[in-house]
NUTI-117709 format. One record per residue: z, x negated, y negated of N, C-alpha, C, O in turn; residue number from 1; residue in one letter; chain. Coordinates in steps of 0.05 Angstrom, whole numbers, plus 5000, padded with zeros to 4 digits. Each point is the difference from the previous one (the first is absolute). Layout:
REM residues N
+------+------+------+------+------+------+------+------+------+------+------+------+-----+--------+--------+
!  n_z !  n_x !  n_y ! ca_z ! ca_x ! ca_y !  c_z !  c_x !  c_y !  o_z !  o_x !  o_y ! num ! residu ! chaine !
+------+------+------+------+------+------+------+------+------+------+------+------+-----+--------+--------+
!    Z !    X !    Y !    Z !    X !    Y !    Z !    X !    Y !    Z !    X !    Y ! NUM !      A !      A !
...
+------+------+------+------+------+------+------+------+------+------+------+------+-----+--------+--------+
REM end
This chain:
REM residues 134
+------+------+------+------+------+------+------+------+------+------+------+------+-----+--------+--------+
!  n_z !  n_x !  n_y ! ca_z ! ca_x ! ca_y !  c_z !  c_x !  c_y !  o_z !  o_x !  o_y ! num ! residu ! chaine !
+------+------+------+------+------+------+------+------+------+------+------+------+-----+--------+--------+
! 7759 ! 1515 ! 7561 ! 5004 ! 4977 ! 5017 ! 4975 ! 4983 ! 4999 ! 4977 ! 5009 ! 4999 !   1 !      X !      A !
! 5027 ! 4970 ! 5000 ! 4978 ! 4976 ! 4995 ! 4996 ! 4996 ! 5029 ! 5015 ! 5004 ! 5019 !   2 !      X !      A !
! 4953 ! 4985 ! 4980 ! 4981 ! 5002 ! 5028 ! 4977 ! 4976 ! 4996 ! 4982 ! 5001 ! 4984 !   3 !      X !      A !
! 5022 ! 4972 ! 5037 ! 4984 ! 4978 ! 5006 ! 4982 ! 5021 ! 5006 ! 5005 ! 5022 ! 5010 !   4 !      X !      A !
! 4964 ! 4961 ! 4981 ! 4980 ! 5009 ! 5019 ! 4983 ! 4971 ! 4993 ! 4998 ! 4987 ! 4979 !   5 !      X !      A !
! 4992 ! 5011 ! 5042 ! 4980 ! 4989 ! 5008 ! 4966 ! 5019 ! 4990 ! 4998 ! 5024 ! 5003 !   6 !      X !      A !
! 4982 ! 4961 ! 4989 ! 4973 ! 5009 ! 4996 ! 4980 ! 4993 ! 5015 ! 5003 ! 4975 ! 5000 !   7 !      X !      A !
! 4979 ! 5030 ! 5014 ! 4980 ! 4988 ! 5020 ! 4975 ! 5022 ! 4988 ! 4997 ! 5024 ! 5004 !   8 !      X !      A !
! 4987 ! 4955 ! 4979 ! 4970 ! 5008 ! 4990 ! 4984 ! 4992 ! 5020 ! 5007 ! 4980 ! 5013 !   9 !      X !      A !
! 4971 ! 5032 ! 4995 ! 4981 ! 4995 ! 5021 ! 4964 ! 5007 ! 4991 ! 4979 ! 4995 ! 5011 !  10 !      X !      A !
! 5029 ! 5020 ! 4962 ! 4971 ! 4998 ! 4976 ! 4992 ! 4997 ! 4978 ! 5008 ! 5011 ! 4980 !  11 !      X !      A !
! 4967 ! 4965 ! 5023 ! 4998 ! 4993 ! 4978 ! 4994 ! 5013 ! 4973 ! 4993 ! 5024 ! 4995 !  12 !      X !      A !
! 5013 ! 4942 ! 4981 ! 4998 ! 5016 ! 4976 ! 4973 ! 5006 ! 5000 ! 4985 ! 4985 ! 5012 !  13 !      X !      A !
! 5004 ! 5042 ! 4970 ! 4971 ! 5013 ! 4992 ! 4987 ! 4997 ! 5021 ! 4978 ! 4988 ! 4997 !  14 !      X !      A !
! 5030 ! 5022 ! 5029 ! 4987 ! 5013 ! 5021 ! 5020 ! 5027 ! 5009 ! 4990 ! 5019 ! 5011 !  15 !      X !      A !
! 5041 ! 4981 ! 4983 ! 5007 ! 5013 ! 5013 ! 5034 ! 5004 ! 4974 ! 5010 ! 4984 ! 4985 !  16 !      X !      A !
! 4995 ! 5035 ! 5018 ! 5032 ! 5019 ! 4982 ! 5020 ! 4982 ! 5001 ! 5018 ! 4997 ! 4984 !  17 !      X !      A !
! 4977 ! 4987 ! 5043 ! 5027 ! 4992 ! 5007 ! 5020 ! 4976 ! 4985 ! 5025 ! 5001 ! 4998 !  18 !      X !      A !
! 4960 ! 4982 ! 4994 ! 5016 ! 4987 ! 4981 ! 5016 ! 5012 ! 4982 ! 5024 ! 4998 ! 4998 !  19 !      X !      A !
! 4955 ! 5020 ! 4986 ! 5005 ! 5021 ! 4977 ! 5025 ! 5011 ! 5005 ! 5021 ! 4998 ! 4987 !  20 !      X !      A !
! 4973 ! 5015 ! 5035 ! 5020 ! 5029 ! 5009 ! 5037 ! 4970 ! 5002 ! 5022 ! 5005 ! 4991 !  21 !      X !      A !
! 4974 ! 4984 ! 5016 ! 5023 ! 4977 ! 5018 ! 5010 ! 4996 ! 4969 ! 5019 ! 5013 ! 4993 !  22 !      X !      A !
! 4972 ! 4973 ! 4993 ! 5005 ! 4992 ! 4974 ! 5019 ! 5017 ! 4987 ! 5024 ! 4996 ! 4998 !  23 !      X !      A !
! 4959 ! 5033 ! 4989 ! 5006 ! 5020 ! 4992 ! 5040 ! 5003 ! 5017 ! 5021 ! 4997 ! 4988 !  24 !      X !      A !
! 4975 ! 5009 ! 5045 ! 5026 ! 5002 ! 5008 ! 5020 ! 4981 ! 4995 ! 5024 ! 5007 ! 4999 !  25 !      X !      A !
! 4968 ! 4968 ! 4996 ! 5014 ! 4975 ! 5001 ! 5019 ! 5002 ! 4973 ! 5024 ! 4997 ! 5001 !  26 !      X !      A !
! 4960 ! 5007 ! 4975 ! 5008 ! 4999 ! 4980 ! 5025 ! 5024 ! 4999 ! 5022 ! 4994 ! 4991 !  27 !      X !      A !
! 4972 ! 5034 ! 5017 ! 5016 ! 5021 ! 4998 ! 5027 ! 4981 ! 5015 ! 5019 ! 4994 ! 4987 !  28 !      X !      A !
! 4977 ! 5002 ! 5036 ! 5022 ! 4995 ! 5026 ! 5025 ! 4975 ! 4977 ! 5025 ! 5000 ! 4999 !  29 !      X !      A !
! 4954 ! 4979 ! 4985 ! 5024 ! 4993 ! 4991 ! 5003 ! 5008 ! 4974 ! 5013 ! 4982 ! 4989 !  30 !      X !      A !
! 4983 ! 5035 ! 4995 ! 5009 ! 5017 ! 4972 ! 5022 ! 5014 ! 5019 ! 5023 ! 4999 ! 4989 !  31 !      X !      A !
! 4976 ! 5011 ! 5031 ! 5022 ! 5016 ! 5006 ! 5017 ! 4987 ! 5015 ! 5013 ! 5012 ! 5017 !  32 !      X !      A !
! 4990 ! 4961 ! 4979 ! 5027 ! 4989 ! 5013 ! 4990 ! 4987 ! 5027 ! 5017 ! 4984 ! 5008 !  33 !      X !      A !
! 4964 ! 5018 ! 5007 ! 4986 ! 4993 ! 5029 ! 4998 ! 4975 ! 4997 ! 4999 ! 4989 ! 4979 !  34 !      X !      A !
! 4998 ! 4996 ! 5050 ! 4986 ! 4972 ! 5003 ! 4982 ! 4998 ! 5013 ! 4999 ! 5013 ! 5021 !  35 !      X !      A !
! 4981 ! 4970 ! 4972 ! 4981 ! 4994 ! 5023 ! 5009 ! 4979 ! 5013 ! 5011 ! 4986 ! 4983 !  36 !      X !      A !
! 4991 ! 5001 ! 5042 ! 5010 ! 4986 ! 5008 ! 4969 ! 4975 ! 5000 ! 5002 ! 4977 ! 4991 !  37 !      X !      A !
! 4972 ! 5036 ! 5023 ! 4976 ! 4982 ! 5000 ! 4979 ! 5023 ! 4998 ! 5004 ! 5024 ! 5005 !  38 !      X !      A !
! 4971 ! 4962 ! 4985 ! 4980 ! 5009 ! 5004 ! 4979 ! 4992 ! 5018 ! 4991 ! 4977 ! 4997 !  39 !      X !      A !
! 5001 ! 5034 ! 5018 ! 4982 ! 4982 ! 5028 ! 4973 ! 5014 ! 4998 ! 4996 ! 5023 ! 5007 !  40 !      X !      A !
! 4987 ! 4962 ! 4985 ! 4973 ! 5006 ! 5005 ! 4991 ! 4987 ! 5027 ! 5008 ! 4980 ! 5011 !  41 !      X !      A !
! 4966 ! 5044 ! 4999 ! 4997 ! 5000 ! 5030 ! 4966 ! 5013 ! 5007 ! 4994 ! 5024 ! 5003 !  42 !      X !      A !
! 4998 ! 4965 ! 4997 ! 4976 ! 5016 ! 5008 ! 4974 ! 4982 ! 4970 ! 4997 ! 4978 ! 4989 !  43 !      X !      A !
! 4993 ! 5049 ! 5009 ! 4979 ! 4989 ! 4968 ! 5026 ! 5003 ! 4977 ! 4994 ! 4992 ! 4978 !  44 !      X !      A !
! 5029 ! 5016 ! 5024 ! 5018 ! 4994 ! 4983 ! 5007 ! 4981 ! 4989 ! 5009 ! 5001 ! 4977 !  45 !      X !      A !
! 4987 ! 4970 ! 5040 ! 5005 ! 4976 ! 4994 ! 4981 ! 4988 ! 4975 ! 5004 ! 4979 ! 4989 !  46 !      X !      A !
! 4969 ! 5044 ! 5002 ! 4981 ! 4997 ! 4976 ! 5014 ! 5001 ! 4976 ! 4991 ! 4993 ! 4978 !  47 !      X !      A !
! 5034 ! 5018 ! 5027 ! 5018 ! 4998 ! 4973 ! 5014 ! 4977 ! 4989 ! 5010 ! 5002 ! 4978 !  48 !      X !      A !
! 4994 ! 4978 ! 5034 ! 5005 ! 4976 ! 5005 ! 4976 ! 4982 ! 4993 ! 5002 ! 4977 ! 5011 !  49 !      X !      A !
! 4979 ! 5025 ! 4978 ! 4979 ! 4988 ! 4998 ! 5007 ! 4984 ! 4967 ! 5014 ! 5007 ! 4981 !  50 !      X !      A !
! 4975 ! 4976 ! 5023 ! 5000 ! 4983 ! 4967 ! 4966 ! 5003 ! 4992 ! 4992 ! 4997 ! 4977 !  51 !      X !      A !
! 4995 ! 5008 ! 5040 ! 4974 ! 5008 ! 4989 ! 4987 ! 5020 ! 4991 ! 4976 ! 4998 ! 4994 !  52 !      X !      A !
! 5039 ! 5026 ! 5003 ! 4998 ! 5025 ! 4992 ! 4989 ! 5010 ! 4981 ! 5021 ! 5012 ! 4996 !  53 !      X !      A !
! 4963 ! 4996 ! 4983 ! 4992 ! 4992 ! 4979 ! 4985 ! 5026 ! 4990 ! 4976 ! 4999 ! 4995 !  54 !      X !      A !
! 5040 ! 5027 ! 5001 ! 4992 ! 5020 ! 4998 ! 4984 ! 5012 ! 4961 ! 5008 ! 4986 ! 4981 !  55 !      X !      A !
! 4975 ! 5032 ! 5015 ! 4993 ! 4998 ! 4976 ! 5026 ! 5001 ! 4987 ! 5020 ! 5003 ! 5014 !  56 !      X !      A !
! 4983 ! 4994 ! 4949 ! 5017 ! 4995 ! 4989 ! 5009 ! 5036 ! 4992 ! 5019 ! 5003 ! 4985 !  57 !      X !      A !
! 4965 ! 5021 ! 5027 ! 5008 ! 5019 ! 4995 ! 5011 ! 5011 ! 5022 ! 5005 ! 5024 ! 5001 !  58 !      X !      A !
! 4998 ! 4960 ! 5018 ! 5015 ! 5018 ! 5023 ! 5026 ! 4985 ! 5003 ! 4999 ! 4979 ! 4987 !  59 !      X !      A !
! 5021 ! 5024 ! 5024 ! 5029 ! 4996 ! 5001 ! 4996 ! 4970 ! 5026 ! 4983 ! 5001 ! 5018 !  60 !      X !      A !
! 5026 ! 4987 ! 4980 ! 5006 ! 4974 ! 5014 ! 5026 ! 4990 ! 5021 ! 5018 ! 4984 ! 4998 !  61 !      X !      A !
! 4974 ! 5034 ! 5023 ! 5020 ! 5018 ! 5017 ! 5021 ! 4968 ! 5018 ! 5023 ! 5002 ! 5008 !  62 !      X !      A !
! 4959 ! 4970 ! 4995 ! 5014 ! 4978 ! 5010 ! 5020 ! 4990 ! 4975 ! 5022 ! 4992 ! 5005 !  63 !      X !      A !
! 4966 ! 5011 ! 4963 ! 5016 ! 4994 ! 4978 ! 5026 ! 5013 ! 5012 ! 5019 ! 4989 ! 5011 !  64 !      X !      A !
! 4974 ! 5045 ! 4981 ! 5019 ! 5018 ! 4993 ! 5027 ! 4992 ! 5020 ! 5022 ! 5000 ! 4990 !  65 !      X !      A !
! 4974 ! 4995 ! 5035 ! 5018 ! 4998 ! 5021 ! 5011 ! 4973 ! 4994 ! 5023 ! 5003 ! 4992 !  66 !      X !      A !
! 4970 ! 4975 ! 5008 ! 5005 ! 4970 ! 4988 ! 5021 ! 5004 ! 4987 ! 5024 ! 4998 ! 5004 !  67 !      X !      A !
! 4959 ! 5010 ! 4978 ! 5025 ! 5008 ! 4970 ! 5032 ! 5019 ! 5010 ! 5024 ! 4996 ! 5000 !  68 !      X !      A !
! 4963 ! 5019 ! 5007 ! 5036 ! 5020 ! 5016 ! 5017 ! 4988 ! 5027 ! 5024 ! 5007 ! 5000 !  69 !      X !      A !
! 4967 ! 4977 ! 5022 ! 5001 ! 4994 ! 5014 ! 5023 ! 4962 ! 4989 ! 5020 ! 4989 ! 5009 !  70 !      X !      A !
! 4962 ! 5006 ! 4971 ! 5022 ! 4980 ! 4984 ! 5018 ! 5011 ! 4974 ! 5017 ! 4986 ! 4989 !  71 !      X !      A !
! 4979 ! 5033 ! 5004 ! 5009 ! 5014 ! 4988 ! 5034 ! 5008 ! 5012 ! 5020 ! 5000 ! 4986 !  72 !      X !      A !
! 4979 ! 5003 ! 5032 ! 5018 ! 5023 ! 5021 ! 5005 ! 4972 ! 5023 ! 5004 ! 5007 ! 5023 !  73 !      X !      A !
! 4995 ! 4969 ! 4973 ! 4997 ! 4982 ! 5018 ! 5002 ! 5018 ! 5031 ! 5020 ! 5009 ! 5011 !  74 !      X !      A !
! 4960 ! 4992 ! 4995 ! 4991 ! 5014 ! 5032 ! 4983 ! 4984 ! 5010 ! 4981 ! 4992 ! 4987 !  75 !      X !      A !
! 5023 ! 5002 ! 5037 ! 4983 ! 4982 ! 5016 ! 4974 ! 5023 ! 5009 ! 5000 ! 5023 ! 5010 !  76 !      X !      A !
! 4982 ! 4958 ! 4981 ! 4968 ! 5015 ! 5016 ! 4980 ! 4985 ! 5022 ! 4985 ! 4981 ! 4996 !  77 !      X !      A !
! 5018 ! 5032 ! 5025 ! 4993 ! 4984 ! 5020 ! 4973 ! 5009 ! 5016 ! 4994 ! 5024 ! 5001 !  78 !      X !      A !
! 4994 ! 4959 ! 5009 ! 4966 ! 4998 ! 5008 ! 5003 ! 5000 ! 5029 ! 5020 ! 4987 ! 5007 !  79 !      X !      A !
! 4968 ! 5021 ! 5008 ! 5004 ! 4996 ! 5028 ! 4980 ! 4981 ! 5009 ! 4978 ! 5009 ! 5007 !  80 !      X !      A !
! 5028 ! 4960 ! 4995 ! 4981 ! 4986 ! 5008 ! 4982 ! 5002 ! 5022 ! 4987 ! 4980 ! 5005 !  81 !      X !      A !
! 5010 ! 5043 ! 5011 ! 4981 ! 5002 ! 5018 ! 4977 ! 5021 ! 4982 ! 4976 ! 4995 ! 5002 !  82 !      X !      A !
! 5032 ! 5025 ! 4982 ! 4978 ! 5013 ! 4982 ! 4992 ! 4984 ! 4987 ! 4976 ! 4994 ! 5000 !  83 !      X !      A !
! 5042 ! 4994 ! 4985 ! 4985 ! 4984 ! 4969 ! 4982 ! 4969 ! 5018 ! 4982 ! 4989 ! 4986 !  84 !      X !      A !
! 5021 ! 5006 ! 5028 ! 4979 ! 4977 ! 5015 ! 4983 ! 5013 ! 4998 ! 4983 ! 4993 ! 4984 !  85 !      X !      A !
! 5012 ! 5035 ! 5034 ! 4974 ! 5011 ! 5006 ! 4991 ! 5012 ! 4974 ! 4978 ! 5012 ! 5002 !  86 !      X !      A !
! 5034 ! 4989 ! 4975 ! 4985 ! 5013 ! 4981 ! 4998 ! 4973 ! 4973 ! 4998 ! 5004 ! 4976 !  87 !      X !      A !
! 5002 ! 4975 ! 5035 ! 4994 ! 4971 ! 4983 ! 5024 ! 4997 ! 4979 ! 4995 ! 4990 ! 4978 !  88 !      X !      A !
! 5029 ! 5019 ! 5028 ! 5024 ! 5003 ! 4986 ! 5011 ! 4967 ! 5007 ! 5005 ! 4994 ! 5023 !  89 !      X !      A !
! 4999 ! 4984 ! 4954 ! 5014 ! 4984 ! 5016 ! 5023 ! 4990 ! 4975 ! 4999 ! 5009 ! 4977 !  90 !      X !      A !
! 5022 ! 4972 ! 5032 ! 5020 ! 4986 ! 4981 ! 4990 ! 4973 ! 5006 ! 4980 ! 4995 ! 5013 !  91 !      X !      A !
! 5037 ! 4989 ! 4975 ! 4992 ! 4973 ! 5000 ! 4996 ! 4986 ! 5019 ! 4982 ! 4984 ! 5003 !  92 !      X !      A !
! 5045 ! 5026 ! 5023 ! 5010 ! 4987 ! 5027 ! 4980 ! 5008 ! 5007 ! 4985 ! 4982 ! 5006 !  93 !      X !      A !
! 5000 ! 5049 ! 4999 ! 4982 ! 5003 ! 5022 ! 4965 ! 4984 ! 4994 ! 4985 ! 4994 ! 5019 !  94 !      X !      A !
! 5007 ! 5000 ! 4948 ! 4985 ! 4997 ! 4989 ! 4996 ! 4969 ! 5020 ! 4980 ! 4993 ! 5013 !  95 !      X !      A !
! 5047 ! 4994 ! 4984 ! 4993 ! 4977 ! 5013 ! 4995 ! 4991 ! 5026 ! 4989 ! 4981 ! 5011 !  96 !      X !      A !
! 5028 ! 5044 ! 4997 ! 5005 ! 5005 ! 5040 ! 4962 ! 5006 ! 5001 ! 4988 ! 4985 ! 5015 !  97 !      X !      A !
! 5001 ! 5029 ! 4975 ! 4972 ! 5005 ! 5007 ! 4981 ! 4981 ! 4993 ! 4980 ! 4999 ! 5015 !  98 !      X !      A !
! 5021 ! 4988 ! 4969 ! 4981 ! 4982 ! 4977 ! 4990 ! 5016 ! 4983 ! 4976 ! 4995 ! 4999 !  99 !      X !      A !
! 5030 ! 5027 ! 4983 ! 4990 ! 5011 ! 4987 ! 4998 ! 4991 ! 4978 ! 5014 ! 4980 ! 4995 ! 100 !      X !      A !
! 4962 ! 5034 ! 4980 ! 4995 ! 4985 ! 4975 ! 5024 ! 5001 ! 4977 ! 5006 ! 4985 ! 4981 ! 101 !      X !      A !
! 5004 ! 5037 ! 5028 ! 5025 ! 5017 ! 4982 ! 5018 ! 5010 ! 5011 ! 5000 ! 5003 ! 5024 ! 102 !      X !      A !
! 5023 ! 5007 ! 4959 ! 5021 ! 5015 ! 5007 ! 4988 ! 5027 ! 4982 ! 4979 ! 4996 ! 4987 ! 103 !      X !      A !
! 5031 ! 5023 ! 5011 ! 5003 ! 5022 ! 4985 ! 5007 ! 5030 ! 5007 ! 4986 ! 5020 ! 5000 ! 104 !      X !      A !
! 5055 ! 4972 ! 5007 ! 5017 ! 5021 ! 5002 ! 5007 ! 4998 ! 4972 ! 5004 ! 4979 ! 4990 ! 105 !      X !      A !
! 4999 ! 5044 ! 4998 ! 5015 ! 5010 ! 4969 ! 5034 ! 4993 ! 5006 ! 5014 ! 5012 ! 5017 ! 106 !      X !      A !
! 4993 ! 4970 ! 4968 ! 5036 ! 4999 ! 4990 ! 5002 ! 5039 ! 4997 ! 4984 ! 5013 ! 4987 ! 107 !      X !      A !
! 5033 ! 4996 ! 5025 ! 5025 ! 4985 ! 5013 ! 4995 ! 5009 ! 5027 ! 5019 ! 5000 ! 5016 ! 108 !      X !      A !
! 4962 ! 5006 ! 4990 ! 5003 ! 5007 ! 5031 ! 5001 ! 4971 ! 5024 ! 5001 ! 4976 ! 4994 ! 109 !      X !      A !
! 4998 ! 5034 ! 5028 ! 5009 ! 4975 ! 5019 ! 4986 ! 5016 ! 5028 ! 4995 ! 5023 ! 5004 ! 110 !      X !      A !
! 5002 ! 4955 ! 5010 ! 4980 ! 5002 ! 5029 ! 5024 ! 5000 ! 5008 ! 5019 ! 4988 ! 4989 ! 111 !      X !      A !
! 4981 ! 5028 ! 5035 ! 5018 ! 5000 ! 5027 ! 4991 ! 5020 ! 5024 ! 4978 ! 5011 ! 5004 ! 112 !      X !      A !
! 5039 ! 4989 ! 5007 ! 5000 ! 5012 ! 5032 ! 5010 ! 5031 ! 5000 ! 5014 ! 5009 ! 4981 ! 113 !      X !      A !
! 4980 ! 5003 ! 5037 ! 5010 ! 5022 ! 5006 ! 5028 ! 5001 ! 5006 ! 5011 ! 5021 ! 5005 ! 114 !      X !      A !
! 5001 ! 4961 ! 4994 ! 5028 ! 4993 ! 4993 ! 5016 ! 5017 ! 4981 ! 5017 ! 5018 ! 5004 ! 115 !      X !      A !
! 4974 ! 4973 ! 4980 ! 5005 ! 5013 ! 4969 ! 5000 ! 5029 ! 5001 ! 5011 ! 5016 ! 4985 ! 116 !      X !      A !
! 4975 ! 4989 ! 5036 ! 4988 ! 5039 ! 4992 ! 5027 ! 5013 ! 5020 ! 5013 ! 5021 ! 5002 ! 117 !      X !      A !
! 4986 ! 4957 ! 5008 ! 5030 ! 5013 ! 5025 ! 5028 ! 4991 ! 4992 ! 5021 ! 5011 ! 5006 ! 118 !      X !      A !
! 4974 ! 4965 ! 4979 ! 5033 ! 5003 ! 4981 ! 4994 ! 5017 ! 4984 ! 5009 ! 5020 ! 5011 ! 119 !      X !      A !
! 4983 ! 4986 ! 4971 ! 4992 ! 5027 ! 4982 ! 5007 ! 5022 ! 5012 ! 5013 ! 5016 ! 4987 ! 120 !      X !      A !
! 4980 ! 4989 ! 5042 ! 5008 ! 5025 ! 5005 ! 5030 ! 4998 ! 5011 ! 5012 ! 5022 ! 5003 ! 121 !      X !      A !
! 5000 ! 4954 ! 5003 ! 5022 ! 5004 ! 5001 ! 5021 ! 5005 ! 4975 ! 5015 ! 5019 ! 4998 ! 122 !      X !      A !
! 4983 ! 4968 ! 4991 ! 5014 ! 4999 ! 4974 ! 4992 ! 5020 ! 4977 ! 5012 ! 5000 ! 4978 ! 123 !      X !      A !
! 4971 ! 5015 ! 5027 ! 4995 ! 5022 ! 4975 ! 5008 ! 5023 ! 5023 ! 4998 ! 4999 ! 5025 ! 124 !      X !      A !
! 5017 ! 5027 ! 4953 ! 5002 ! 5023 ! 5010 ! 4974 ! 5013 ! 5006 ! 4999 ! 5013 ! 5021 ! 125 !      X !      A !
! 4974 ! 4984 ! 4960 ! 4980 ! 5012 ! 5010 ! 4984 ! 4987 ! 4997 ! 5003 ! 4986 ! 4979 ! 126 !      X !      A !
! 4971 ! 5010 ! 5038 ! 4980 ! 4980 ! 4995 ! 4964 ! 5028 ! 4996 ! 4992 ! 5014 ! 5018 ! 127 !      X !      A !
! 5000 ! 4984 ! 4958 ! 4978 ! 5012 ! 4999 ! 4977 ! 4987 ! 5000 ! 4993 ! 4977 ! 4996 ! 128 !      X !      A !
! 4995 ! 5045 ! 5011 ! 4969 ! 4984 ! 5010 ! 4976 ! 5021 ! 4978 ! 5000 ! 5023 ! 4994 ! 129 !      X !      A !
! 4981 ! 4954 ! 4999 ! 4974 ! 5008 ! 4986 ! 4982 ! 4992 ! 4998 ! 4992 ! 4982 ! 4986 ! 130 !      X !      A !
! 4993 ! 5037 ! 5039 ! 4978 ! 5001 ! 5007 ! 4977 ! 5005 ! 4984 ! 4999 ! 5019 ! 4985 ! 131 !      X !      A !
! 4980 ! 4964 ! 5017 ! 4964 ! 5006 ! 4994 ! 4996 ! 5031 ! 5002 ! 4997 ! 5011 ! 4978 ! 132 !      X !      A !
! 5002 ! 5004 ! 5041 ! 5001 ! 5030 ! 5012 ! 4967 ! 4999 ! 4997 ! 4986 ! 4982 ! 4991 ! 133 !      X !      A !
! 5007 ! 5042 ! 5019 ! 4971 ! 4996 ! 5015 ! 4982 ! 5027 ! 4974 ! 4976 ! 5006 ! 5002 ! 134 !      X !      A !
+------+------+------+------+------+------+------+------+------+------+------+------+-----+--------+--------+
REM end
């Protein structure tokens, strides 16, 4: 039986598994027939969403890797605009709402509300969560 889920990352890339670990599931969930319905970054998660990311050329490029699958798999990936403010995360609309010098959210993700994280949990059979962990 095929199973919506929803993803909620909450740690960042090369501080913490969790991208890694989310990815890794994401990919299985749809080889075997699964959907993601959204991806919602929340916390320092929203660092995956960054367009400034700019890791050496020998380590894996964890904002690429998701970009790429996320349009790949057309899945909406979503930022929670109260984290990504506080962590200098912006798009164009907020770049200008602040006066900032720049935008720089990575295509294809998108700023929104905790909205999103609660239609997500309506609409997916399971919504998982991946945590930084201590």
């Amino acid at each position: 039986m095929s199973e919506t889920f929803t993803l909620v990352i909450t740690g960042a890339p090369y501080s913490s598994q969790a991208p890694q670990t989310a990815l890794g599931f994401a990919k299985a969930a749809v080889d075997a027939g699964h959907h993601i319905d959204r991806v919602f970054l929340y916390g320092d998660g929203v660092h995956l969403a960054s367009a400034l990311c700019a890791p050496p050329s020998d380590e894996t490029h964890w904002p690429d890797e998701w970009s790429r699958f996320l349009t790949q798999h057309n899945i909406p990936g979503v930022a929670c605009i109260a984290s990504a403010l506080r962590r200098g995360l912006v798009n164009e609309t907020e770049q200008k709402r602040y006066e900032l010098p720049s935008a720089n959210l990575r295509a294809p993700f998108e700023i929104a509300g905790l909205g999103e994280w609660v239609e997500g949990r309506i609409k997916s059979t399971r919504t998982l969560y991946f945590h930084a962990g201590d």
